[in-house]
C-alpha positions in Angstrom: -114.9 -177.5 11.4 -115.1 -173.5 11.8 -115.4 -172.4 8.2 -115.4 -168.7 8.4 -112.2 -169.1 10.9 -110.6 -171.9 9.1 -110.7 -168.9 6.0 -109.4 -166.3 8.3 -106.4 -168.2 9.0 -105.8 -169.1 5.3 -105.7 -166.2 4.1 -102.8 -164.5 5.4 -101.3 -168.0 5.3 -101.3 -167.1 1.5 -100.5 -163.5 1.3 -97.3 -164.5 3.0 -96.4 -167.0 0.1 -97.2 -164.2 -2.3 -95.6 -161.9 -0.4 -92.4 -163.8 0.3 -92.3 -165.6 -3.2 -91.5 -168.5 -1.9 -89.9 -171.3 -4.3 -91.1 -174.6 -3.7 -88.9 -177.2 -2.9 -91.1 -182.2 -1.5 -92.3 -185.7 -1.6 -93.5 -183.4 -0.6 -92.5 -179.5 -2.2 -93.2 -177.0 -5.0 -94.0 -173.3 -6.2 -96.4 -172.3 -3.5 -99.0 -174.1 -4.4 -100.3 -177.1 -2.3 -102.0 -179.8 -4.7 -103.7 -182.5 -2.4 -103.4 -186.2 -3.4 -106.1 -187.3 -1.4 -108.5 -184.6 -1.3 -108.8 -184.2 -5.1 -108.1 -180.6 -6.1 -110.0 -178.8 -2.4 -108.5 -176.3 -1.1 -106.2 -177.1 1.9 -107.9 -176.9 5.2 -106.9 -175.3 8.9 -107.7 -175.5 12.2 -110.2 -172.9 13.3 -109.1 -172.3 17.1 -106.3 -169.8 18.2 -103.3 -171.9 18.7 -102.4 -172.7 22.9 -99.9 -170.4 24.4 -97.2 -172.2 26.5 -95.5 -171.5 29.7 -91.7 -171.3 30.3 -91.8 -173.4 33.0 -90.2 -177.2 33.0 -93.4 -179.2 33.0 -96.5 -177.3 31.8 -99.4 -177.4 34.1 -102.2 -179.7 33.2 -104.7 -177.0 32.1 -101.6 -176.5 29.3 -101.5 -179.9 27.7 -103.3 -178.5 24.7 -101.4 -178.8 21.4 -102.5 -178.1 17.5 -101.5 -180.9 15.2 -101.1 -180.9 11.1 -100.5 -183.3 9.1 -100.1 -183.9 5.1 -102.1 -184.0 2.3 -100.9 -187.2 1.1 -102.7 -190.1 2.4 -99.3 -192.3 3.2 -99.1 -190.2 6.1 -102.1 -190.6 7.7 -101.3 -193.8 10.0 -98.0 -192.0 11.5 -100.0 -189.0 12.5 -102.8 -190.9 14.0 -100.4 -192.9 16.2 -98.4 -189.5 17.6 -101.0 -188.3 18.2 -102.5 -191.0 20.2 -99.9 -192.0 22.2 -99.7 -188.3 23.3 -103.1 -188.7 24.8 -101.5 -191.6 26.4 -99.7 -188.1 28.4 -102.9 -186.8 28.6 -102.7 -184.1 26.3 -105.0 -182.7 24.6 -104.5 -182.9 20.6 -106.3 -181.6 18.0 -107.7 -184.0 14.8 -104.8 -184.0 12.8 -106.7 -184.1 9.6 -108.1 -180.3 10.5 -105.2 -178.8 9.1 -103.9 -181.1 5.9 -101.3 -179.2 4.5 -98.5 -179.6 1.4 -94.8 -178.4 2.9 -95.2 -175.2 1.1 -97.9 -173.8 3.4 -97.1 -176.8 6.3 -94.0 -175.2 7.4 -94.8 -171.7 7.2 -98.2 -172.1 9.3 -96.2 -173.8 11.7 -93.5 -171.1 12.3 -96.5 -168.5 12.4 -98.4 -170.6 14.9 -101.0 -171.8 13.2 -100.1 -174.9 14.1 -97.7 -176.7 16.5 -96.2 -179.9 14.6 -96.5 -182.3 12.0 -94.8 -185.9 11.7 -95.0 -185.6 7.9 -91.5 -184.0 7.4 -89.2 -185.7 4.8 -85.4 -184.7 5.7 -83.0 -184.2 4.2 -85.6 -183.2 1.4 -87.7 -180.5 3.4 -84.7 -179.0 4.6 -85.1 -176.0 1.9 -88.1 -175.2 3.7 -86.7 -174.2 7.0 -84.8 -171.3 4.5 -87.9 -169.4 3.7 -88.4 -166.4 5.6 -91.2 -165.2 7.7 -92.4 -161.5 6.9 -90.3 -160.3 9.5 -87.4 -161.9 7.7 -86.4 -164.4 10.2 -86.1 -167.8 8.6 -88.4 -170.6 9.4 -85.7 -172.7 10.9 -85.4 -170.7 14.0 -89.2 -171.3 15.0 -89.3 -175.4 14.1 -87.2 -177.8 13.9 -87.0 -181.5 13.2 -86.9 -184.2 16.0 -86.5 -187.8 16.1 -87.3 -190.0 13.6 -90.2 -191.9 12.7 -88.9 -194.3 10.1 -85.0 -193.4 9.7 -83.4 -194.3 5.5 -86.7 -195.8 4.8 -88.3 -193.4 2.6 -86.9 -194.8 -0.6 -88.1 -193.3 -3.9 -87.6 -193.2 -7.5 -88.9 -194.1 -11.0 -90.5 -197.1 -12.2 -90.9 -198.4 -15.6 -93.0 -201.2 -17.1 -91.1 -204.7 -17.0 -91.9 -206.1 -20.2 -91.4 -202.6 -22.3 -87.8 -202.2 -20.1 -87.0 -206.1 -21.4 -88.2 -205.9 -24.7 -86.0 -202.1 -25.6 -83.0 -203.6 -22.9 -84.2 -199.9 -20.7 -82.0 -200.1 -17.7 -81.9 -196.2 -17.4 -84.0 -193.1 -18.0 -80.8 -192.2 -20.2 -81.2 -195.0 -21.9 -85.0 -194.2 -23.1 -83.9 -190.9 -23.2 -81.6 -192.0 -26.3 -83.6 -194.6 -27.9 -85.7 -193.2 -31.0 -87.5 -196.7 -31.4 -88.3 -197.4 -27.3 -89.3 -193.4 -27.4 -91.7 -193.5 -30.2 -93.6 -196.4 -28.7 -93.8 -195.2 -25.6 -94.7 -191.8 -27.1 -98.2 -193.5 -28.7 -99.3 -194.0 -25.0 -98.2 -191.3 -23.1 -99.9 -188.3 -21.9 -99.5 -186.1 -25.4 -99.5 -188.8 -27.8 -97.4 -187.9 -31.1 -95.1 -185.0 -29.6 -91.7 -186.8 -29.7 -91.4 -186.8 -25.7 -91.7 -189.8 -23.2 -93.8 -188.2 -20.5 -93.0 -189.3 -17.4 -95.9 -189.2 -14.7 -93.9 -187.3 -11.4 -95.0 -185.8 -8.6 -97.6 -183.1 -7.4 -97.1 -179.4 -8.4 -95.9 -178.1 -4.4 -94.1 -181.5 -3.5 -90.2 -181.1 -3.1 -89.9 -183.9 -5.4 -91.5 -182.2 -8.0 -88.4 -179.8 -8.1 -86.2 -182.7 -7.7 -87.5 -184.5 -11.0 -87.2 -181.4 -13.1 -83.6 -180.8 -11.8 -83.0 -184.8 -12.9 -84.2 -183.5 -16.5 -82.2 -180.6 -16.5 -78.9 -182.1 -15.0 -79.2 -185.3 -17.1 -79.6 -183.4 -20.1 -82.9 -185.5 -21.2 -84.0 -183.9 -24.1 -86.7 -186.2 -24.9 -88.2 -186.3 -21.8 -90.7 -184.5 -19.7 -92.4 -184.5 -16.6 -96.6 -185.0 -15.9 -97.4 -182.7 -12.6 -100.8 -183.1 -11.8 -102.4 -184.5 -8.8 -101.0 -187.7 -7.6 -103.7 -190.2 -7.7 -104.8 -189.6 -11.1 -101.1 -189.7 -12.4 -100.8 -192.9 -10.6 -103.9 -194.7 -11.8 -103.0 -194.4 -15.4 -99.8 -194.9 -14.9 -101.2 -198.4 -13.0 -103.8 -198.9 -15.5 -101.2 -198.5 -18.9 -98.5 -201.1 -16.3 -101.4 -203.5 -15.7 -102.0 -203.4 -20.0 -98.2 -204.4 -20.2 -97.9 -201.0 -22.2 -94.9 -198.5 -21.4 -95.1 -196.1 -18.7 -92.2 -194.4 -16.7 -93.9 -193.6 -12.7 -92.5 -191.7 -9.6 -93.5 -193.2 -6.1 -91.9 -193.8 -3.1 -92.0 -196.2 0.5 -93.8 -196.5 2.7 -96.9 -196.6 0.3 -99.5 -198.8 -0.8 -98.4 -197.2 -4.3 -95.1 -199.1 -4.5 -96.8 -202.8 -3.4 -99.6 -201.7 -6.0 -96.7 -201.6 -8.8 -95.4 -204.8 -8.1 -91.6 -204.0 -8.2 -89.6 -207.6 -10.3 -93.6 -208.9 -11.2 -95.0 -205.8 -13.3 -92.2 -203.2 -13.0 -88.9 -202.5 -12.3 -86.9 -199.9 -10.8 -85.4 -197.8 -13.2 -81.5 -196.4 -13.0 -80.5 -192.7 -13.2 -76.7 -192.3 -14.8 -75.8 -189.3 -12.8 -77.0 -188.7 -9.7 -78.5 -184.9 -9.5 -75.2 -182.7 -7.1 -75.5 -179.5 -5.3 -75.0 -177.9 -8.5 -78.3 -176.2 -8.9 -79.0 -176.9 -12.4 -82.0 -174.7 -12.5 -80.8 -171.8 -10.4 -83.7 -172.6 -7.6 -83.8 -171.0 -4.8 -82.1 -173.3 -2.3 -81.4 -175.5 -5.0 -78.1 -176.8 -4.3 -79.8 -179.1 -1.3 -81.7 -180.9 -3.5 -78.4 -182.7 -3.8 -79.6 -186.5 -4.4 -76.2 -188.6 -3.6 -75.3 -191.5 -3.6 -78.5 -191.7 -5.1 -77.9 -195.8 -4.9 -80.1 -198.3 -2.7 -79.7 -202.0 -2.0 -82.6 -204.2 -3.5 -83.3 -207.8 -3.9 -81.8 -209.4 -7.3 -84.9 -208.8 -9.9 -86.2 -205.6 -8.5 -83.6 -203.5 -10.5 -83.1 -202.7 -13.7 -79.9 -202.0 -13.9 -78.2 -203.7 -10.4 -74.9 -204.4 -9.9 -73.3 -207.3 -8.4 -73.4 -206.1 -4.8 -77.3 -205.5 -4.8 -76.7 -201.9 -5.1 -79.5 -200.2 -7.6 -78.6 -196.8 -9.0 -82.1 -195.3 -8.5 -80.5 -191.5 -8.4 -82.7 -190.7 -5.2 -81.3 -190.5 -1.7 -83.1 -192.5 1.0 -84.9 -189.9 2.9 -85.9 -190.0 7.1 -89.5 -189.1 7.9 -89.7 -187.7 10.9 -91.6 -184.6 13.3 -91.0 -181.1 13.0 -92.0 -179.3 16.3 -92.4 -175.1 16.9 -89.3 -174.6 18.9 -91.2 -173.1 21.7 -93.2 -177.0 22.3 -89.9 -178.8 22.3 -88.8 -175.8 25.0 -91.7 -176.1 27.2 -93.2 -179.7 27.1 -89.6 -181.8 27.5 -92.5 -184.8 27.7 -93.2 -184.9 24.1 -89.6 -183.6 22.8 -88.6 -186.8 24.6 -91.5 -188.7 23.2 -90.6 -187.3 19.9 -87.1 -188.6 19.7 -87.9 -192.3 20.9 -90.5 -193.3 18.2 -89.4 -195.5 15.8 -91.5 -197.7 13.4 -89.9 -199.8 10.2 -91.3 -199.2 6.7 -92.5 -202.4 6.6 -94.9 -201.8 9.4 -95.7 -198.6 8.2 -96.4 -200.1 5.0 -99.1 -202.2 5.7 -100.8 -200.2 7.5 -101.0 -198.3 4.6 -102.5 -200.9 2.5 -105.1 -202.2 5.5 -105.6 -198.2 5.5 -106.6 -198.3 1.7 -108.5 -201.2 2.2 -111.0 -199.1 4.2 -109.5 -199.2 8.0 -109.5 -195.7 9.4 -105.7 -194.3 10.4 -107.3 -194.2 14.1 -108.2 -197.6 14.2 -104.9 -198.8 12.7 -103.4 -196.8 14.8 -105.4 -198.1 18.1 -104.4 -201.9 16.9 -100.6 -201.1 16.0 -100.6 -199.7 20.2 -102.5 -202.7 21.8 -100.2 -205.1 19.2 -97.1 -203.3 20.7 -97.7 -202.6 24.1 -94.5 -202.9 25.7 -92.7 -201.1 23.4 -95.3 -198.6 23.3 -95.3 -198.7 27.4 -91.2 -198.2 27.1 -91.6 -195.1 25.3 -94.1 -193.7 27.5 -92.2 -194.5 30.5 -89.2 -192.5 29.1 -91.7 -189.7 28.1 -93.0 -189.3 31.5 -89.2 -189.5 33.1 -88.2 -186.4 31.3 -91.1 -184.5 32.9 
């Protein structure tokens, strides 16, 4: 990596969030300020090299199949962006390591739109949408340089809250509103909690810059919880105390989401369950957040297998008060213009969360995303081969 270029492009990177004030809004989102759950609290890292210009021609030239990838900082997508970015090799393009520019949303998108980079398949929509709002120095909003296409893994990225199984049976927790209005269940789970003793159930959340962040503190706000409060730190340490109190059968209230190694790690109907949320969080913009309003979580309901839940109904459905997100690539609007090869690659990959999923956990178990990503291609070669084939047809 080029340090002293890698800072050159940073910088202004960050004088535009200053400048522009930008509120953050992610499992990915935030105010500005992009905490890394992988990389411990380092700095977030770009490319070094100019970003390629591209030709308005049809079908770019060889010499132009050069294209600057990002991806984000948190480890569960790692696997996706190795395997875009392999299969457009397969195309013979020319694509930079990924992991040279590991961004949150909050600097992601804006980098992108001022072509630091060229695409990401990290985006989370309908949650990331807020992002394409922000406006570039010369006031024109991000959304008119990127925009989303395809869809990696579409209603798969389900998240929510988690609560310790035995502490949920032995106080009859179904809901957060039900802790939230239980002086007994709150006072023992007070004497483990991050701030032992101040009257508050401390609920470990997400990263300071994530979207979901924001969401979590609207939830607070909108559900009128009193007594209780949100941990942002980075992610990994929230989780491992949150794993180490579950695994201790003590209370803890945790934030995660699919795909993830995080949510197989918690065990949901064994060691924890999902926890309901009475009222879903509306366009109503509790907070008065800049782009608040689409942080609108309805239905806010997913189906689950009997156990799982908390607080499940009789048709499956669990009222988890998060909306099942796509995960997806966002693309500068000038490569989905130019090289109609990879916007058409773009809108034919689709993996299932399961999938995803393990490759997650063979990717915690110490298998690089490239390797995983080299297996998951030779273990699905025709349908691999099927979306090359329509790739190259669009050239």
């Amino acid at each position: 990596m080029k340090t002293t270029k890698t800072r050159e492009k940073l910088f202004p990177l960050l004088a535009g969030l200053v400048a522009l004030a930008l509120v953050a809004v992610a499992c990915g989102g935030g105010n500005g300020d992009d905490s890394s759950t992988t990389q411990g609290d380092n700095p977030p890292t770009t490319q070094g090299e100019t970003p390629p210009t591209t030709q308005n021609d049809n079908q770019p030239a060889a010499q132009d199949r050069s294209l600057v990838m990002g991806r984000a900082n948190w480890s569960t997508g790692y696997f996706q962006a190795a395997l875009v970015r392999k299969l457009l090799q397969r195309l013979d393009y020319e694509v930079t390591n990924p992991a040279e520019i590991e961004l949150g949303p909050s600097f992601a998108y804006l980098g992108m739109a001022q072509g630091d980079f060229d695409f990401w398949a990290n985006s989370w929509y309908p949650l990331h949408n807020n992002w394409l709002l922000n406006e570039l120095p010369d006031e024109s909003p991000i959304g008119d340089h990127v925009s989303p296409i395809g869809a990696l893994i579409t209603s798969g990225a389900l998240q929510g809250y988690f609560i310790t199984k035995s502490f949920a049976e032995k106080y009859d927790i179904k809901t957060l509103d039900d802790l939230n209005n239980n002086p007994e269940a709150l006072a023992e789970y007070d004497r483990h909690d991050a701030t032992p003793g101040n009257g508050i159930a401390e609920i470990y959340g997400c990263s300071e810059s994530w979207t979901c962040e924001e969401v979590i503190q609207s939830q607070i706000a909108f559900s009128g919880w009193e007594n209780i409060a949100q941990v942002r730190v980075g992610y990994e340490a929230m989780f491992a105390e949150a794993t180490r109190l579950i695994n201790d059968d003590l209370p803890t209230v945790v934030y995660t989401w699919t795909p993830s190694a995080y949510f197989i790690q918690l065990q949901p109907g064994e060691r924890t369950l999902w926890l309901g949320v009475e009222d879903v969080l509306d366009d109503s913009n509790p907070l008065g957040l800049e782009g608040g309003a689409g942080l609108d979580q309805r239905p806010g309901t997913v189906d689950l297998t009997e156990g799982s839940c908390a607080n499940i109904n009789e048709e499956g459905i669990c009222p988890v008060g998060w909306l099942a997100a796509n995960i997806g690539i966002t693309a500068r609007n000038d490569v989905i213009e130019n090289h109609p090869m990879v916007a058409a690659l773009f809108r034919v990959i689709e993996l299932s969360v399961l999938d995803v999923s393990n490759q997650i956990v063979a990717q915690e178990g110490g298998t690089s995303p490239d390797e995983l990503a080299d297996q998951w291609i030779a273990d699905n070669a025709d349908t691999v081969e099927g979306w090359l084939a329509t790739a190259r047809a669009a050239a």
